[in-house]
BASE-557575 format. One record per atom (N, C-alpha, C, O): y, z, x; atom name. Coordinates in Angstrom, 1 decimal. Layout:
# BASE-557575
<node <Y,Z,X>,"CA">
...
//
This chain:
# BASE-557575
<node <194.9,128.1,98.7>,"N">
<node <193.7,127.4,99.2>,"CA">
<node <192.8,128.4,99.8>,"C">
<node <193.0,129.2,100.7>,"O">
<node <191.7,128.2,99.2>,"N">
<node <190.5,129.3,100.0>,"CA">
<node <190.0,128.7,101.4>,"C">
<node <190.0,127.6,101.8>,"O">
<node <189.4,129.8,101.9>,"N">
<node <188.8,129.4,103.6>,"CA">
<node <188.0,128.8,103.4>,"C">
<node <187.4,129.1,102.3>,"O">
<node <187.7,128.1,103.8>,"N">
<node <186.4,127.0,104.2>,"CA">
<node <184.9,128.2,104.6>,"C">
<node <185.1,129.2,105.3>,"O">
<node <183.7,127.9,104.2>,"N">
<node <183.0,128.6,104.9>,"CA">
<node <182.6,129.1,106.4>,"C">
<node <182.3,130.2,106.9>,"O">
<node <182.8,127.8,107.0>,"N">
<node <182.4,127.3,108.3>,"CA">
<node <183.4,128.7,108.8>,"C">
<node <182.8,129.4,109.6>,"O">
<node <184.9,129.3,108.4>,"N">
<node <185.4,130.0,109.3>,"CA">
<node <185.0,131.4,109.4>,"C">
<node <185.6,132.1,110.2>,"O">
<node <183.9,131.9,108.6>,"N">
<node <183.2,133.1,108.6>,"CA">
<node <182.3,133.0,109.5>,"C">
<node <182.1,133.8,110.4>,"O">
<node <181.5,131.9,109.3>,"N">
<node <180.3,131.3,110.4>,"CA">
<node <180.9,131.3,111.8>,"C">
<node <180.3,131.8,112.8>,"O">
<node <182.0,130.9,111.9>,"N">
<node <182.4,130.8,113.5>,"CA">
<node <183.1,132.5,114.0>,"C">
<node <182.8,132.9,115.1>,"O">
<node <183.8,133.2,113.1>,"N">
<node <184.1,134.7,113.2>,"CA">
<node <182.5,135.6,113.8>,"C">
<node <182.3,136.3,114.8>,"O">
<node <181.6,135.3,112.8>,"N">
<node <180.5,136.1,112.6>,"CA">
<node <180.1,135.5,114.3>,"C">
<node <179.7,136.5,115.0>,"O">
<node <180.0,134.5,114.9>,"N">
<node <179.4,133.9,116.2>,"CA">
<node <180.4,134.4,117.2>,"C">
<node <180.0,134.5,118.4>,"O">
<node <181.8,134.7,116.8>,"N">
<node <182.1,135.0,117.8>,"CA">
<node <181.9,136.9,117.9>,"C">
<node <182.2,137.5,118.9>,"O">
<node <181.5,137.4,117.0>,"N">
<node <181.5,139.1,117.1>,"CA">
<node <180.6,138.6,117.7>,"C">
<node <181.0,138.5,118.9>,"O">
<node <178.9,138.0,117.5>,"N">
<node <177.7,138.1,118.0>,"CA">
<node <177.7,138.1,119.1>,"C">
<node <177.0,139.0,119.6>,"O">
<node <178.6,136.9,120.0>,"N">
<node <178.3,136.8,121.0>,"CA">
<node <179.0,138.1,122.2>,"C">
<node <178.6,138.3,123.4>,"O">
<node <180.0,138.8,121.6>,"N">
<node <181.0,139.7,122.0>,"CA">
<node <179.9,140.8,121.8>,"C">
<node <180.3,141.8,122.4>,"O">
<node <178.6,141.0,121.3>,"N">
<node <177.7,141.8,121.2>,"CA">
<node <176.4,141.4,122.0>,"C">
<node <175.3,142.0,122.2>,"O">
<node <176.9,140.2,122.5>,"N">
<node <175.6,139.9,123.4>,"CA">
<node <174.3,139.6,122.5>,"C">
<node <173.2,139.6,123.0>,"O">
<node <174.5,139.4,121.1>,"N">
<node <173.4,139.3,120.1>,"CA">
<node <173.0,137.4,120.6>,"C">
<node <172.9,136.7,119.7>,"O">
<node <172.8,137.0,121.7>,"N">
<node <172.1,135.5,121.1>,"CA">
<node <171.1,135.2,120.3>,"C">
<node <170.8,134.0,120.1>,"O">
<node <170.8,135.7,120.0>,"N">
<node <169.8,135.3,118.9>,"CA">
<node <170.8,135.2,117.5>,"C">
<node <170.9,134.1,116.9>,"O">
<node <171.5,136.1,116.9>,"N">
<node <171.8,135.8,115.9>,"CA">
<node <173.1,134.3,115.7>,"C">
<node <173.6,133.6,114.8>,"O">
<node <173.2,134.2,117.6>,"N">
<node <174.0,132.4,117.4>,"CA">
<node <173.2,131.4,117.2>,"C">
<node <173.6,130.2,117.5>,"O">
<node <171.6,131.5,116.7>,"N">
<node <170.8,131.1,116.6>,"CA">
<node <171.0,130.1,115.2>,"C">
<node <170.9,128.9,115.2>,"O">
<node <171.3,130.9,114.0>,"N">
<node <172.3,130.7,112.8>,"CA">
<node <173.3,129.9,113.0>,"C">
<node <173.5,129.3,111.9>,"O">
<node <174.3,129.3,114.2>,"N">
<node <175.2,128.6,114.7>,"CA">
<node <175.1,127.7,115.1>,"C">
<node <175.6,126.6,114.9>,"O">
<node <174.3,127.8,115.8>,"N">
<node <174.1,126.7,116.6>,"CA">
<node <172.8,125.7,117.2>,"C">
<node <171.8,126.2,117.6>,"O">
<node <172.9,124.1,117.1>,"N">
<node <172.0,123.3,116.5>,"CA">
<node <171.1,123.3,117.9>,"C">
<node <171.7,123.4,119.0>,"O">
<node <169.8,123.3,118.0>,"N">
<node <169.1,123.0,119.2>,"CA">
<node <169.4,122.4,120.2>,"C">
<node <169.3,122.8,121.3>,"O">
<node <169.8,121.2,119.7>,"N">
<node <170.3,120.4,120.5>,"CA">
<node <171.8,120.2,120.8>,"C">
<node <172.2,119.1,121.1>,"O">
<node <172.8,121.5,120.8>,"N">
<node <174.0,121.7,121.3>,"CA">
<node <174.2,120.8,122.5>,"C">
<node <173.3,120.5,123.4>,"O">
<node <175.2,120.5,122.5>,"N">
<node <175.8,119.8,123.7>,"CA">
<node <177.2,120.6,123.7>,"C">
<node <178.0,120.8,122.9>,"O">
<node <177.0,121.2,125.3>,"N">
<node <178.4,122.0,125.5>,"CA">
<node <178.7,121.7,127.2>,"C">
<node <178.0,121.9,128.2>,"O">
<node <180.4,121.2,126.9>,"N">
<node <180.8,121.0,127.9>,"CA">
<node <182.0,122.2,128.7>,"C">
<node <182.9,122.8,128.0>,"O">
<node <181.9,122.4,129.9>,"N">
<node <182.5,123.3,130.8>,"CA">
<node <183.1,122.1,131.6>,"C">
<node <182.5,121.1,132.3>,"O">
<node <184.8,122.5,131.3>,"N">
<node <185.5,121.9,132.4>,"CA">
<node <185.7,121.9,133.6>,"C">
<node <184.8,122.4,134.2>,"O">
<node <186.6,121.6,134.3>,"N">
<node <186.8,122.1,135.6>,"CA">
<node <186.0,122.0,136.8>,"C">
<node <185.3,121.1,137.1>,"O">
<node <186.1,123.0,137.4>,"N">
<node <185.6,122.7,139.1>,"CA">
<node <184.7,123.2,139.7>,"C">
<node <184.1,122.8,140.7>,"O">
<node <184.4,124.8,138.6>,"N">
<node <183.5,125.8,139.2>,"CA">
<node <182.2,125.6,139.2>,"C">
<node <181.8,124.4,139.1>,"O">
<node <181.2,126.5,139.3>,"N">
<node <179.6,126.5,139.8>,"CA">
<node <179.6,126.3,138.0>,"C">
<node <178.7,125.7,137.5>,"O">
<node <180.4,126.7,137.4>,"N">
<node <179.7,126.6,135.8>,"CA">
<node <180.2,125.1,135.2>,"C">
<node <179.9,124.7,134.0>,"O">
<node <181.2,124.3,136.2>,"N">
<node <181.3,123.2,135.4>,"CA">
<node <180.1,122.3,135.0>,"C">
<node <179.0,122.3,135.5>,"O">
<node <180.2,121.8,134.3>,"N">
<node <179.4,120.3,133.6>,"CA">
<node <178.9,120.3,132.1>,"C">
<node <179.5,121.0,131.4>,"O">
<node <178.0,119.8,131.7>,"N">
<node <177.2,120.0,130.4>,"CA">
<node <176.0,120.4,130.3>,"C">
<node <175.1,120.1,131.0>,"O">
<node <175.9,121.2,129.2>,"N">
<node <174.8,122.1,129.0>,"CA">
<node <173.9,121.4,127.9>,"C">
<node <174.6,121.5,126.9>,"O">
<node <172.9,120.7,127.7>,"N">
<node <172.6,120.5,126.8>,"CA">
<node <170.9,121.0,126.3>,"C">
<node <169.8,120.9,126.7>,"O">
<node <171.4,121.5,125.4>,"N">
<node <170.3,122.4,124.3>,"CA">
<node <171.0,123.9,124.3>,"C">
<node <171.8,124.4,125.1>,"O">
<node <170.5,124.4,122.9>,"N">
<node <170.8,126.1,122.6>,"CA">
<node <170.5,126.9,124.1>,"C">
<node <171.4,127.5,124.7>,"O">
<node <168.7,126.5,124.5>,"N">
<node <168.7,127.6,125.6>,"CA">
<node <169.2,127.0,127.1>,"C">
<node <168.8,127.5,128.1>,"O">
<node <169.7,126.4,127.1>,"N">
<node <170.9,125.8,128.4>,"CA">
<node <171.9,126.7,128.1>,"C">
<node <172.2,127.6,128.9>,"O">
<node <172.5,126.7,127.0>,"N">
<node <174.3,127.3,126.5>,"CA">
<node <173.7,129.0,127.0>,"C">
<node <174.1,129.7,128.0>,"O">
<node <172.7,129.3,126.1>,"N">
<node <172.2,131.0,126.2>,"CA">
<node <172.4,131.2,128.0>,"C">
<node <173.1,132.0,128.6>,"O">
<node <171.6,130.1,128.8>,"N">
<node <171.7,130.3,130.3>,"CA">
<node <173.1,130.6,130.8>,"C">
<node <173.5,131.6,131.4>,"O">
<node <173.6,129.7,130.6>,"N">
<node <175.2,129.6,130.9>,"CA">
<node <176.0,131.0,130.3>,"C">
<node <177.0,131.4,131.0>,"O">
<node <175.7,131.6,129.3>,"N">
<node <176.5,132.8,128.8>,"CA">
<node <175.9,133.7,129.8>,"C">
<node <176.6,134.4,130.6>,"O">
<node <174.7,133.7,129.9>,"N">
<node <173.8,134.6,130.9>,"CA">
<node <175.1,134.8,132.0>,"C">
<node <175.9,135.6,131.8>,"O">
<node <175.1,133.8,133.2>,"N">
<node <175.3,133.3,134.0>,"CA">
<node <177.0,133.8,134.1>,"C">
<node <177.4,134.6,134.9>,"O">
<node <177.7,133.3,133.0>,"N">
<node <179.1,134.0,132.9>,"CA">
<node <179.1,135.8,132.9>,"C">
<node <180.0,136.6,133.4>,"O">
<node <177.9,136.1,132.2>,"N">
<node <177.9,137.7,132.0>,"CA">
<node <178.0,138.2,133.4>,"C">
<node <179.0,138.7,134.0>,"O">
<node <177.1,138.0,133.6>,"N">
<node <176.4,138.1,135.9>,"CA">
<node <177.6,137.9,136.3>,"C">
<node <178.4,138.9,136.5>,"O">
<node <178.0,136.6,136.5>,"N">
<node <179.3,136.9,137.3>,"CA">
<node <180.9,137.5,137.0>,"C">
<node <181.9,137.3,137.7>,"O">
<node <181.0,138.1,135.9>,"N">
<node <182.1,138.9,135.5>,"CA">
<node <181.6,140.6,135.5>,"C">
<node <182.2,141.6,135.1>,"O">
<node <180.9,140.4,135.9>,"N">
<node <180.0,142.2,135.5>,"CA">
<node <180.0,142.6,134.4>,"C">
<node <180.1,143.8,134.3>,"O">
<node <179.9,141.8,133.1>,"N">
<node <180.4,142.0,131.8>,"CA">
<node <181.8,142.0,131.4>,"C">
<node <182.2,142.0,130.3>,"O">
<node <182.3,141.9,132.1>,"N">
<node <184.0,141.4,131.5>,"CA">
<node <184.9,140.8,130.9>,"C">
<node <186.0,141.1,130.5>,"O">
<node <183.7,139.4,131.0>,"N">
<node <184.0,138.1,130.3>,"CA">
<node <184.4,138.9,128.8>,"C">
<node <183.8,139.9,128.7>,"O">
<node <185.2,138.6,127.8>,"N">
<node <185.8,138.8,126.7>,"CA">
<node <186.9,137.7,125.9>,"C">
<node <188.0,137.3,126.4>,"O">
<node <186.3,137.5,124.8>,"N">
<node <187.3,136.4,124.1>,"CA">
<node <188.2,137.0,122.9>,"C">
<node <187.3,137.6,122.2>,"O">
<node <189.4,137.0,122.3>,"N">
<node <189.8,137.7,121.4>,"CA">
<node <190.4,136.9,120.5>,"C">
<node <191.6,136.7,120.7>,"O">
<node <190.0,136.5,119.3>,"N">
<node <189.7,135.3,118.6>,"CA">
<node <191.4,136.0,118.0>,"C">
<node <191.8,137.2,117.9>,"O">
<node <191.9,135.1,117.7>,"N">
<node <193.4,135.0,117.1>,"CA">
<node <193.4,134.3,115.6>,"C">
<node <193.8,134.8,114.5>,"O">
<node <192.7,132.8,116.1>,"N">
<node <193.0,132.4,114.4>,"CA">
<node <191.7,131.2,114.6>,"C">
<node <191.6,130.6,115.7>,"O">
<node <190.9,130.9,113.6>,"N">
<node <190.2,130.0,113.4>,"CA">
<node <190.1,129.0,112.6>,"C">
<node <190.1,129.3,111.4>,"O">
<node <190.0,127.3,112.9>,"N">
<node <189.9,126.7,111.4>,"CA">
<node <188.7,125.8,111.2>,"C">
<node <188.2,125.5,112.3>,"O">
<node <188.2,125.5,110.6>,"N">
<node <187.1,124.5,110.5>,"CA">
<node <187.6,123.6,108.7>,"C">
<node <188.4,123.8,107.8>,"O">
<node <186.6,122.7,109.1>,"N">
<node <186.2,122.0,107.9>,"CA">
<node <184.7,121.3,107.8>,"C">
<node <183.8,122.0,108.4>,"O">
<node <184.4,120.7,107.4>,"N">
<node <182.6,120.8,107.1>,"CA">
<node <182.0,120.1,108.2>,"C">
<node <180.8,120.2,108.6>,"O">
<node <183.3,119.2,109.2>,"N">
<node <182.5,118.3,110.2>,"CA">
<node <183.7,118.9,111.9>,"C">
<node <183.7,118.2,112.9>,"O">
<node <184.2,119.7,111.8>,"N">
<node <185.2,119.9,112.9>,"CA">
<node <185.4,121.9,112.7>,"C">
<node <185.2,122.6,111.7>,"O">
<node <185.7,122.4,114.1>,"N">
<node <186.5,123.7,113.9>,"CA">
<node <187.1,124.2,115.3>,"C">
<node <186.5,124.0,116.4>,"O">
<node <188.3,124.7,115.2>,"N">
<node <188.8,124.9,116.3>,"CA">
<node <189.0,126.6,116.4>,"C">
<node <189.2,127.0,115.3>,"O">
<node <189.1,127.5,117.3>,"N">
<node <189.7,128.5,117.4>,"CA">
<node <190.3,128.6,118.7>,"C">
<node <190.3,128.1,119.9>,"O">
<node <190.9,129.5,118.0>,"N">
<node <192.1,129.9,119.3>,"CA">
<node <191.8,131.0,119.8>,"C">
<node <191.2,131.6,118.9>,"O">
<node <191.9,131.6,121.0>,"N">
<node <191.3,132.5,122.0>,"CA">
<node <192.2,133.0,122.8>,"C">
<node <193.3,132.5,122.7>,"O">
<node <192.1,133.8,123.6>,"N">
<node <193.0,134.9,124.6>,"CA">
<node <191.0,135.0,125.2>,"C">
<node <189.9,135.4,124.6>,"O">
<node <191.3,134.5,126.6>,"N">
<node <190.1,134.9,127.3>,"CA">
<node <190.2,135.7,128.5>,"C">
<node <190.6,135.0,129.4>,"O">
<node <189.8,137.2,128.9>,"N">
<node <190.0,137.5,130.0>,"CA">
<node <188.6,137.9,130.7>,"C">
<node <187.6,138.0,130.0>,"O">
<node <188.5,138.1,132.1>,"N">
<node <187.3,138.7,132.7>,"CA">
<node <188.1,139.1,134.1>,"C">
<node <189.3,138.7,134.4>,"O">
<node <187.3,139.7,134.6>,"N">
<node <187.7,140.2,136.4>,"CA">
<node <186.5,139.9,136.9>,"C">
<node <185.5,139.9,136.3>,"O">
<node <186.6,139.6,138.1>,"N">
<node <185.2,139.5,139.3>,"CA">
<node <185.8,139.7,140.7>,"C">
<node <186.5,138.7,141.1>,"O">
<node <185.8,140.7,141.7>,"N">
<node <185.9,141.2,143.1>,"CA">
<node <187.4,140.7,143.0>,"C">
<node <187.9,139.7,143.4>,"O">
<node <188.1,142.1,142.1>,"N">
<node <189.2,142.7,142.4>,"CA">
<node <190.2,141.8,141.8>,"C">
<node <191.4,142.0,141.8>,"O">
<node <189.7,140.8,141.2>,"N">
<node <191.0,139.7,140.9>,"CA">
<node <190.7,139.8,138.9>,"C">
<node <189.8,140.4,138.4>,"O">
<node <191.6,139.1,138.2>,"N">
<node <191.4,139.4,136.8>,"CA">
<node <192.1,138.3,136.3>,"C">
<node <193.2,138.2,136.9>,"O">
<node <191.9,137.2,134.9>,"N">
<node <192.5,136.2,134.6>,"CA">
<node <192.8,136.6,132.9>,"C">
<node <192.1,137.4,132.3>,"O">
<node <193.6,136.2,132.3>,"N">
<node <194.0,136.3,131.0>,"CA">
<node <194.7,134.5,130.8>,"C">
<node <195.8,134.0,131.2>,"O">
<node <193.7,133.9,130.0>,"N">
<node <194.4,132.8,129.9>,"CA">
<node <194.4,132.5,128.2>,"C">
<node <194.0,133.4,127.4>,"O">
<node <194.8,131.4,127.7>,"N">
<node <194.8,131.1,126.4>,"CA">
<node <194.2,129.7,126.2>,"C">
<node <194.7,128.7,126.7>,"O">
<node <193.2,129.9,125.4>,"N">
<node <192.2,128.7,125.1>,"CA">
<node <191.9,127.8,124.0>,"C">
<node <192.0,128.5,123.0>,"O">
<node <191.6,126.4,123.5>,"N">
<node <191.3,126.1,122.6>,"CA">
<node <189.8,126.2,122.6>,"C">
<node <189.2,126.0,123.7>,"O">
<node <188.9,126.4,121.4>,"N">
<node <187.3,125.7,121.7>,"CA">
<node <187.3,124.9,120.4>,"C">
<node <187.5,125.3,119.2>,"O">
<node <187.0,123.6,120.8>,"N">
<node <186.7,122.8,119.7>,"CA">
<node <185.2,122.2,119.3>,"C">
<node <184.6,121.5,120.1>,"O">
<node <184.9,122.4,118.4>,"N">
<node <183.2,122.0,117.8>,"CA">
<node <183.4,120.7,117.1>,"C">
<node <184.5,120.2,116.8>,"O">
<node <182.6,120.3,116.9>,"N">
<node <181.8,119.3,115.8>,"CA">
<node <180.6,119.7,115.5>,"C">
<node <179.7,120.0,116.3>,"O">
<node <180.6,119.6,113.9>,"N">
<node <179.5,120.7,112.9>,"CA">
<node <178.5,119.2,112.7>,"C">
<node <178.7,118.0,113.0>,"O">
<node <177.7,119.7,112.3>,"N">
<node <176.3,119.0,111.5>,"CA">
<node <175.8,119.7,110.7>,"C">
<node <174.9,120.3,111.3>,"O">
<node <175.7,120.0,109.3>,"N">
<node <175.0,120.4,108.4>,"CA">
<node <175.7,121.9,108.6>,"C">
<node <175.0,122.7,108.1>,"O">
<node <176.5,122.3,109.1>,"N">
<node <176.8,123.7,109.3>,"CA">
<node <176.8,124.5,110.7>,"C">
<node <177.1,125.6,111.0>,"O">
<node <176.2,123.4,111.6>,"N">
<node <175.9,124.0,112.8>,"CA">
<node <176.5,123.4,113.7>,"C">
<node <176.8,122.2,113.5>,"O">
<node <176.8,124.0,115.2>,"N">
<node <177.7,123.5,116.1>,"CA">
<node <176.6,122.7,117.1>,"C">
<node <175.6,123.2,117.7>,"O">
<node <177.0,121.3,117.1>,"N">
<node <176.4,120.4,117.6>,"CA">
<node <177.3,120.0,118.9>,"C">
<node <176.6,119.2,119.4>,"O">
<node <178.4,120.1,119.7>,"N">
<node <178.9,119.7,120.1>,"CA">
<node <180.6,120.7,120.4>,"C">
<node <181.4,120.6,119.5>,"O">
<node <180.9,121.4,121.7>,"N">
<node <181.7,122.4,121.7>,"CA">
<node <182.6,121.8,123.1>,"C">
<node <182.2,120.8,123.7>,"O">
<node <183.4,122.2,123.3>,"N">
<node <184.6,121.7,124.3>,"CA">
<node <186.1,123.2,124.0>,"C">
<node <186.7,123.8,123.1>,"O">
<node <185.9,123.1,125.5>,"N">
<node <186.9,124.1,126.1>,"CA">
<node <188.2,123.8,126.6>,"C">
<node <188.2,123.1,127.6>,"O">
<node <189.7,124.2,125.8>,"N">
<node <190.5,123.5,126.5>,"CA">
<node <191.3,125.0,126.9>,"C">
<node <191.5,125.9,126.0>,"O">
<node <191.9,125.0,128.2>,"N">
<node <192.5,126.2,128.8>,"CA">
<node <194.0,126.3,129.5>,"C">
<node <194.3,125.6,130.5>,"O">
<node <195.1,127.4,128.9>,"N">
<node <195.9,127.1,129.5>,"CA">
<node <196.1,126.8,130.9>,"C">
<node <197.1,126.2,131.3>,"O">
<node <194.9,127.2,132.0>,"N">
<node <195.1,127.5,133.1>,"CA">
<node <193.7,127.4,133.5>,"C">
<node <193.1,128.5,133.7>,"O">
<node <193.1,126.4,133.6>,"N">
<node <191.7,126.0,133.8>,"CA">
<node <191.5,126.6,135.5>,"C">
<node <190.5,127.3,135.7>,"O">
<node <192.4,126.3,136.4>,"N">
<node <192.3,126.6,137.8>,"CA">
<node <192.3,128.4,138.0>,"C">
<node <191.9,128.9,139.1>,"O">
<node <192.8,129.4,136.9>,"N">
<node <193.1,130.5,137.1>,"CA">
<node <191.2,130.7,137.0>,"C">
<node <190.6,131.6,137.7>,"O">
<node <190.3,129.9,136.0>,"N">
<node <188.9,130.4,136.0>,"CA">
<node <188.5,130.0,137.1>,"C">
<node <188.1,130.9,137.9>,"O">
<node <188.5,128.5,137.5>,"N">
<node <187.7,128.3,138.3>,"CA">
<node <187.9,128.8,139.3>,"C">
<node <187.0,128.8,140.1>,"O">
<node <189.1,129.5,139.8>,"N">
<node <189.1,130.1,141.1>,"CA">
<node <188.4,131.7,141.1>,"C">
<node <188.0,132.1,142.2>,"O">
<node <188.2,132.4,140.1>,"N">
<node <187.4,133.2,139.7>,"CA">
<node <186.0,133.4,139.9>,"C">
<node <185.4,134.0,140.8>,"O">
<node <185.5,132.3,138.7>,"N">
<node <183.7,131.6,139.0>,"CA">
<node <183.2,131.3,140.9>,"C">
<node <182.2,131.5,141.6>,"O">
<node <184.7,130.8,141.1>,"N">
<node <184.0,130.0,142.3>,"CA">
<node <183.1,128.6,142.5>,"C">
<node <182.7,128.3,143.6>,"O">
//
């Protein structure tokens, strides 16, 4: 069985953003994104629109000093769903987390309308973030 498109699209988004390219997640993702942050920290709640999410990466960058890093393992999608699997680590004042994550989307015409974060160890970030 061949890959689905959608899992090149979500690969190609995750180098981009690992390049700090937002614009080219521009291609990804629908204006009207709705993206939810779990948990407890200053970054929990929902983001809604592309330049909300861009804020929020901003915001993650700042407070990891660039460290934030996701290391994509395996991805799947289909024309209306995609999930990948992740190893996420960052450090901020001396402390450092390595946890294992799901992110799950819902597509619209090819684009991510809708994203959710699931973590082995949701309290190991937010004690981090703060």
């Amino acid at each position: 069985m061949s890959e689905h498109p959608n899992v090149a699209r979500f690969r190609e988004g995750y180098a981009a953003f690992a390049k700090g390219d937002f614009a080219a997640l521009d291609d990804l993702f629908a204006e009207d994104l709705l993206w939810h942050v779990g948990g407890r920290s200053q970054l929990a709640g929902e983001y809604r629109s592309r330049d909300a999410v861009y804020g929020l990466f901003g915001k993650i960058i700042e407070l990891t000093g660039g460290t934030f890093h996701l290391e994509v393992h395996t991805v799947l999608a289909d024309d209306e769903h995609g999930v990948a699997l992740v190893v996420t680590t960052a450090s901020r004042a001396g402390r450092s987390i390595k946890t294992n994550n799901a992110h799950v989307v819902h597509l619209r015409n090819g684009m991510v309308v809708e994203f959710w974060d699931a973590s082995t160890d949701q309290y190991a970030l937010d004690e981090l973030i703060g």
